[in-house]
C-alpha positions as CSV (number, residue, x, y, z in Angstrom):
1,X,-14.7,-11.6,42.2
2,X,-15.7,-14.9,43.0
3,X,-16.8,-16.4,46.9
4,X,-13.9,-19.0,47.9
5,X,-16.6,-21.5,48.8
6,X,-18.2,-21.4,45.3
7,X,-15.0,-22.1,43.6
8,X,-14.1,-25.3,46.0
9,X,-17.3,-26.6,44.8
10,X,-16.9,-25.8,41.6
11,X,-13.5,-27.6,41.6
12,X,-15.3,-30.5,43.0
13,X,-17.9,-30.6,40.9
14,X,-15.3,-30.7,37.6
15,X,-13.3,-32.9,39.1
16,X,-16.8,-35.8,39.5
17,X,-16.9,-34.1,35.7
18,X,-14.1,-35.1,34.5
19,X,-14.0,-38.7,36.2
20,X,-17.6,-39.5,35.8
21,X,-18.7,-38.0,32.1
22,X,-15.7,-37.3,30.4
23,X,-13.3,-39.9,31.6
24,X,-15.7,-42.6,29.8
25,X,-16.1,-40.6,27.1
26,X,-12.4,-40.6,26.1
27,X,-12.0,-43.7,27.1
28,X,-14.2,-44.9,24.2
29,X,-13.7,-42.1,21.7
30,X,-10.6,-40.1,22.6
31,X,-9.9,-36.7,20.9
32,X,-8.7,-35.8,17.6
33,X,-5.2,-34.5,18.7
34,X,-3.1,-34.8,21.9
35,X,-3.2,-30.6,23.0
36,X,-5.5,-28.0,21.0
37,X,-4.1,-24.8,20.7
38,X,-5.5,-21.5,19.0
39,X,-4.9,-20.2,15.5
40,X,-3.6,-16.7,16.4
41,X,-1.2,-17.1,19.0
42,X,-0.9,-21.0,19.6
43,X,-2.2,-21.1,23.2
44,X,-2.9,-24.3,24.6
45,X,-6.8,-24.6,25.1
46,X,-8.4,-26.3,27.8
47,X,-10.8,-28.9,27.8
48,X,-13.0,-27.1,30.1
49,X,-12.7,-23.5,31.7
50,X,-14.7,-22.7,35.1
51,X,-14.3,-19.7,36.8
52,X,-11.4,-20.8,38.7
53,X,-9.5,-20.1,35.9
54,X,-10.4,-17.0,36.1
55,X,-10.6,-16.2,39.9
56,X,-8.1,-13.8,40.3
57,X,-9.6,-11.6,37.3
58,X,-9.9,-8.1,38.2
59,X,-13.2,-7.2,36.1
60,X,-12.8,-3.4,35.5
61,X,-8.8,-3.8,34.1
62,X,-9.2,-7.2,32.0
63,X,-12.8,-7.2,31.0
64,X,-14.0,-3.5,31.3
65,X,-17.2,-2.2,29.7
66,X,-17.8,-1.9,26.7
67,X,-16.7,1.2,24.8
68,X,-14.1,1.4,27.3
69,X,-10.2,0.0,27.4
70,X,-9.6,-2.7,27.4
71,X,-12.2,-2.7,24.4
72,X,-12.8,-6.6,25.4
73,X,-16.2,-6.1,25.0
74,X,-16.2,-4.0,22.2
75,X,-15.4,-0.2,20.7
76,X,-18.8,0.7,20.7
77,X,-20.7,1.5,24.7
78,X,-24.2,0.3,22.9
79,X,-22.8,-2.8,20.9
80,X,-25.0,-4.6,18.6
81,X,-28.2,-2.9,20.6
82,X,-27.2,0.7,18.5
83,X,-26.2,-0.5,15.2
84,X,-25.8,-4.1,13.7
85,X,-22.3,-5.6,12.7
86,X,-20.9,-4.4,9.2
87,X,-21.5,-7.2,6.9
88,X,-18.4,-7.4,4.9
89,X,-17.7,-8.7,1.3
90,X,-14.4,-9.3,0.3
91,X,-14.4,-8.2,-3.8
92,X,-11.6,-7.3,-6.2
93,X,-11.0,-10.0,-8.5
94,X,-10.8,-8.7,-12.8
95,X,-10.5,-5.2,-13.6
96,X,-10.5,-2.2,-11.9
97,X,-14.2,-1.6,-13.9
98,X,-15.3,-4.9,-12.8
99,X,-14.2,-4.7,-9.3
100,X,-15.9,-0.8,-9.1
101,X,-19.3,-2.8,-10.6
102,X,-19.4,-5.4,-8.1
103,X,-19.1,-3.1,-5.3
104,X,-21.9,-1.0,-6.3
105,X,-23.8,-4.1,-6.4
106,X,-22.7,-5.3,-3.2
107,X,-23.8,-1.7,-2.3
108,X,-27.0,-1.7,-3.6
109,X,-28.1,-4.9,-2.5
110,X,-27.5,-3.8,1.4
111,X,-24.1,-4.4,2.2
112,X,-22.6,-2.2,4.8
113,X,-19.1,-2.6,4.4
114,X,-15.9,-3.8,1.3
115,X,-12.7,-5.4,1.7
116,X,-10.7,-4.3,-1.5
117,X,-9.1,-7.7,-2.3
118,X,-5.3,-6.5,-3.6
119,X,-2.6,-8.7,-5.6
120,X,0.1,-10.0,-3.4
121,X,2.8,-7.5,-3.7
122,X,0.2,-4.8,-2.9
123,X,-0.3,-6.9,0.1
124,X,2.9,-7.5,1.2
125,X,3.9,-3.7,1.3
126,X,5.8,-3.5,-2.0
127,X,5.0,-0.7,-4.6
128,X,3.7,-2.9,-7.7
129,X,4.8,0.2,-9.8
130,X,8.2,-0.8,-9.5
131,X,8.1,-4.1,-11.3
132,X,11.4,-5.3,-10.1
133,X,13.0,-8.6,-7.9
134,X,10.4,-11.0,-6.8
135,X,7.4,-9.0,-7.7
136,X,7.7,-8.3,-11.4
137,X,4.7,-10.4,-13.5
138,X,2.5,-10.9,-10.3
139,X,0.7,-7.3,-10.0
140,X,-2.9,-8.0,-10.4
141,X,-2.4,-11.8,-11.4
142,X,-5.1,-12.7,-8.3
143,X,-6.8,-9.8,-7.7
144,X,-7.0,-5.8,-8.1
145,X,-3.9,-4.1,-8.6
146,X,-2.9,-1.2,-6.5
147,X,-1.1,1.5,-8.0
148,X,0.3,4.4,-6.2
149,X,-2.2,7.8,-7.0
150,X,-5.1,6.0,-7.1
């Protein structure tokens, strides 16, 4: 995907980078931790990506387009361009009343999509009609209770 020549330059020219701009840099600052890594899967993040790290990307099977696997670049084949993002609010604290109130709200002031905000044992896949073990006394203590037929 990329010329051979481009990326030996580009090496080069991160290499003067890193010696020249950000060698100084840390040098008189440093970082706040040793490696950075992400939240979701606790990959190690580089300082800098170029696209040598990416040279031997095949475009069509890992980035695609969009509306197509590997859906990298979204679901939709229009994106943003045909319809904006859903705006979600996360609701469901109080009563069942309550939480049905604020929705409509929420709803009526423009808001495209809800997150229904349950109690833990809701969220953890346990039926809070049982009332048993480790869930009994926490269905609905944080937020809208789920009960099975609703």
């Amino acid at each position: 995907m990329f010329d051979e020549e481009d990326l030996a330059a580009i090496r080069e020219a991160k290499a003067d980078w890193e010696a020249e701009t950000a060698g100084p840099t840390l040098d008189r600052f440093g970082e706040r931790a040793e490696t950075f890594t992400t939240d979701t899967g606790g990959q190690q993040v580089k300082r800098l990506y170029t696209p040598d790290d990416i040279s031997d990307l095949d475009y069509e099977d890992d980035i695609g387009f969009p509306g197509e696997e590997p859906y990298t670049r979204g679901v939709y084949s229009t994106m943003h361009r045909g319809r904006l993002w859903t705006m979600r609010q996360y609701a469901g604290m109080g009563t069942a009343s309550e939480t049905n109130e604020r929705f409509n709200y929420l709803i009526e002031q423009g808001s495209s999509g809800l997150s229904m905000a349950f109690d833990l044992p809701t969220q953890m896949g346990y039926d809070s009609d049982a009332g048993h073990g480790r869930r009994r006394g926490r269905q609905g203590r944080r937020r809208h209770r789920h009960a099975r037929g609703l």
